[in-house]
N, C-alpha and C positions, 0 to 999 in steps of 0.2 A: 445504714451506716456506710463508712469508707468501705471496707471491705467485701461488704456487700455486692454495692457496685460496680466494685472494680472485679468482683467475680461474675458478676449477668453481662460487665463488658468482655472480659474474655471467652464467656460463654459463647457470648458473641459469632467473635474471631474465630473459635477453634470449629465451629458448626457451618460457620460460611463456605460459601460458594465463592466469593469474592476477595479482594484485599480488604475492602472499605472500612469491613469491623475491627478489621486488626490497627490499619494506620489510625481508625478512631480512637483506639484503647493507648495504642501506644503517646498518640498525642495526649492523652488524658492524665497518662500514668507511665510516662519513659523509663522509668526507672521502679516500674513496677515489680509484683511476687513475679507476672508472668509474661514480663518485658521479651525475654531472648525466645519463651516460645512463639509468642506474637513475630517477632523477627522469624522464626524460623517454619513458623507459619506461610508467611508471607514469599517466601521463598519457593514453600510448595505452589505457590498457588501463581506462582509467574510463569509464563508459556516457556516452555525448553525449544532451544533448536529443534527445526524440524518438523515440531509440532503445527499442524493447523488448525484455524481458529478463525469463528465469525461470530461477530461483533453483533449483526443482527440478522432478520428476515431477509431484506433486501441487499446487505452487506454482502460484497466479495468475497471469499474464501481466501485467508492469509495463511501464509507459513513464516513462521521466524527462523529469522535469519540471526546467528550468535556475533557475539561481539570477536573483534580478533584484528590480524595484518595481513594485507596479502599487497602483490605487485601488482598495479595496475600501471596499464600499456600497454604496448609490446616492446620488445627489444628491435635495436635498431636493425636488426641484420634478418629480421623475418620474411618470410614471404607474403607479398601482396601488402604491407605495412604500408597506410599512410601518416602524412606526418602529423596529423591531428592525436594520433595515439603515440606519439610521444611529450616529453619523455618519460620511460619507465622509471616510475617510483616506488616508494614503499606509504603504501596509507591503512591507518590504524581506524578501523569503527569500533568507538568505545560501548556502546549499548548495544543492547537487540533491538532488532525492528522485524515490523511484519511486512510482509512484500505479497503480492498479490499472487496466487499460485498461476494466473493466466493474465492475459490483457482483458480490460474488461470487455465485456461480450455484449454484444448486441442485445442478450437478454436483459442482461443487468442497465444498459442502456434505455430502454424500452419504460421499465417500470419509473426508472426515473423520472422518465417524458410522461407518464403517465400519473405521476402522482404530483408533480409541477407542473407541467404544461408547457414545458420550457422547449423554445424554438432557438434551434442551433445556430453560429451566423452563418454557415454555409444557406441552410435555409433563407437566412436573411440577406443572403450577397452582399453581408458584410465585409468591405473593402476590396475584395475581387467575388466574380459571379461564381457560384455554384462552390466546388473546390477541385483540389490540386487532384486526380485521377490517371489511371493508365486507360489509354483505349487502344485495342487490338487493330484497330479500324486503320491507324496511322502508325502505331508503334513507339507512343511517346506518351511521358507523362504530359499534363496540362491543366489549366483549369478551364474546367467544363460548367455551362452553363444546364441549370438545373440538377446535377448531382449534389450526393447528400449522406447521410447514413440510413435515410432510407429504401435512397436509392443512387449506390454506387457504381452503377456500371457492371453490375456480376451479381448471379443469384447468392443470399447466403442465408443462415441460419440462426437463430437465438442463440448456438454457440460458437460465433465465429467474431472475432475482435470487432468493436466496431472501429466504422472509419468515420475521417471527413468531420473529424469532431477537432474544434481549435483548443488552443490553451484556454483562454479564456471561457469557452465552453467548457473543460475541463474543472477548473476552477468552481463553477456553480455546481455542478458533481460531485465535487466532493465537501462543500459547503452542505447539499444535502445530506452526504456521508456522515456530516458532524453532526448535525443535526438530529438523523435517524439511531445515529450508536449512542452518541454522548462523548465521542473517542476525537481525536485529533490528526483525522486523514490528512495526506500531503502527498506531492509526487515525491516521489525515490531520487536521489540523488544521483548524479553520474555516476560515484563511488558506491554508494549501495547497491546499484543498481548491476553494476560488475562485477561486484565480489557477488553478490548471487548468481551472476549468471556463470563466474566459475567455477563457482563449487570447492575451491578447495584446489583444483586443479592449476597446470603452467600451460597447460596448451593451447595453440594459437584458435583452434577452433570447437 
């Protein structure tokens, strides 16, 4: 019978691990006996500031970042300010988001390549040879033929950012991203991407 049901749906919901069973219940029965716990269910079960969280195996490690307002820019009168950081505003990020607790790593790089097969366009001297690199040798950036992320010009480690990887490179990563969680990675916005690296804080560094 109705009641039934709608009791093994909230059983559901209140046992889960997830939201799924609750948004399932609630979509079934809105206005259900067990409507606002299902709501407040669901509430539990949303990542809090702070908290990190991985989506899967292979998945980054994220931290959520809360919703709020902060000043992005600098003020005109700072030091070493250029004019690209202005001018200082006021921007509101209405949701949470996860942000990655690091730049992705060489590790996390790796596996990807290894479970796609995917060749990077620096590999491919796609549009210019090799990529944009420092070398000690002359003292300047440049792009260098045959560098790569696997091999940049400098020894590094499974945790050391990778480099030498394009947008568009970037883009298939995180298409895999989707693909392996079920979630809907994306890069960070210039504004997210500074209210986390704030913190909360005014200061210029």
């Amino acid at each position: 019978n109705r009641n039934a049901a709608e009791d093994a749906a909230w059983a559901l919901c209140q046992n889960g691990s997830t939201r799924g069973p609750c948004d399932d219940y609630l979509n079934a029965w809105p206005g259900g006996r067990y409507a606002a716990l299902a709501r407040s269910r669901i509430d539990d079960l949303l990542p809090k500031p702070g908290q990190a969280l991985k989506d899967c195996a292979d998945c980054p490690e994220l931290v959520v970042i809360g919703p709020g307002r902060f000043q992005m820019g600098s003020p005109a009168g700072e030091a070493g300010r250029v004019d690209d950081e202005g001018p200082q505003r006021s921007v509101s990020i209405g949701r949470a988001f996860g942000l990655g607790r690091t730049e992705v790593t060489v590790g996390e790089w790796k596996r990807f390549v290894a479970d796609t097969g995917y060749v990077t366009e620096a590999e491919r001297n796609v549009g210019n040879n090799g990529c944009l690199a420092w070398d000690a040798s002359d003292g300047k950036w440049d792009w260098r033929v045959g560098r790569s992320w696997r091999e940049p010009g400098y020894s590094q480690t499974d945790r050391h950012p990778v480099v030498c990887v394009s947008f568009n490179d970037v883009q298939r990563y995180i298409g895999w991203l989707n693909g392996k969680s079920g979630q809907a990675y994306r890069l960070a916005s210039e504004a997210e991407w500074e209210d986390a690296a704030r913190a909360g804080t005014t200061a210029s560094r």
